[in-house]
N, C-alpha and C positions, 0 to 999 in steps of 0.2 A: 506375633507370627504374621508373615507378610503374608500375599497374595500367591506368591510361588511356591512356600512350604504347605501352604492350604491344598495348592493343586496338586502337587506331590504325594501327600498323605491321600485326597480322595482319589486318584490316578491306581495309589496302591490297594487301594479298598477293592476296586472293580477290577483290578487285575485279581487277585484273591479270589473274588467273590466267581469270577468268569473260570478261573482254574477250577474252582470246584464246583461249581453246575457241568461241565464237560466231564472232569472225572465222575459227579454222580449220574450222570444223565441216565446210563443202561438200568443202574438201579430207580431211578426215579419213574424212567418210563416202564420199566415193567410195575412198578406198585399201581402208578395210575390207570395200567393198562388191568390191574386184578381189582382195583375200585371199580373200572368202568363194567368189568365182568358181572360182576355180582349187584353193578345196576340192574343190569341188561334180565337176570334172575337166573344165573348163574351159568346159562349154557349159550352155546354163541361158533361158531363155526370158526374153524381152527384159523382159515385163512383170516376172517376177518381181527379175532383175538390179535394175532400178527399183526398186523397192518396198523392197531390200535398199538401195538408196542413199538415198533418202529417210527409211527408217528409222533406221540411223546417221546421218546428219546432223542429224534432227530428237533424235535421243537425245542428241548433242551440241551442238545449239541449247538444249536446256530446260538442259543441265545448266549449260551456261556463264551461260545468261541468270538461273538461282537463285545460282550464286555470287557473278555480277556484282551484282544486285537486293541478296542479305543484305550484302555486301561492302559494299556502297555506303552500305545502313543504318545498317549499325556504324560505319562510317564518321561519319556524321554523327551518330549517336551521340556517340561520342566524342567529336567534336570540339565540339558542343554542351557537351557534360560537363568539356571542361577550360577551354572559357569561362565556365561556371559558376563554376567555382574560382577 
């Protein structure tokens, strides 16, 4: 296996991996946003609950949409580069 079927394969991992932190993100950020609830000892002002769910999802909306974004790159990267060849 060369150098460019390596990139390729981990290229498509992080494309994946980034598709699905985006798709989960709303459910992810709402679970973390009901953890951090019932740190907090169960009650907690509506706004701020929000803002605690908005925050996790949006941390998980950028993080999946840079993985997906570089993933995708290297991606075509790669695959440019072994048409080259």
């Amino acid at each position: 296996m060369n150098k460019n079927e390596r990139l390729f394969k981990i290229s498509t991992l992080l494309s994946i991996l980034g598709f699905i932190l985006i798709m989960g993100s709303g459910w992810t950020g709402n679970l973390l946003a009901n953890i951090w609830l019932n740190m907090v000892g169960g009650t907690a002002d509506t706004n701020v609950y929000e803002f605690q769910k908005y925050t996790y999802s949006s941390s998980f909306l950028s993080l999946g949409s840079i993985l997906f974004g570089v993933g995708l790159l290297t991606m075509i990267f790669s695959w440019y580069k072994k048409q080259e060849n």
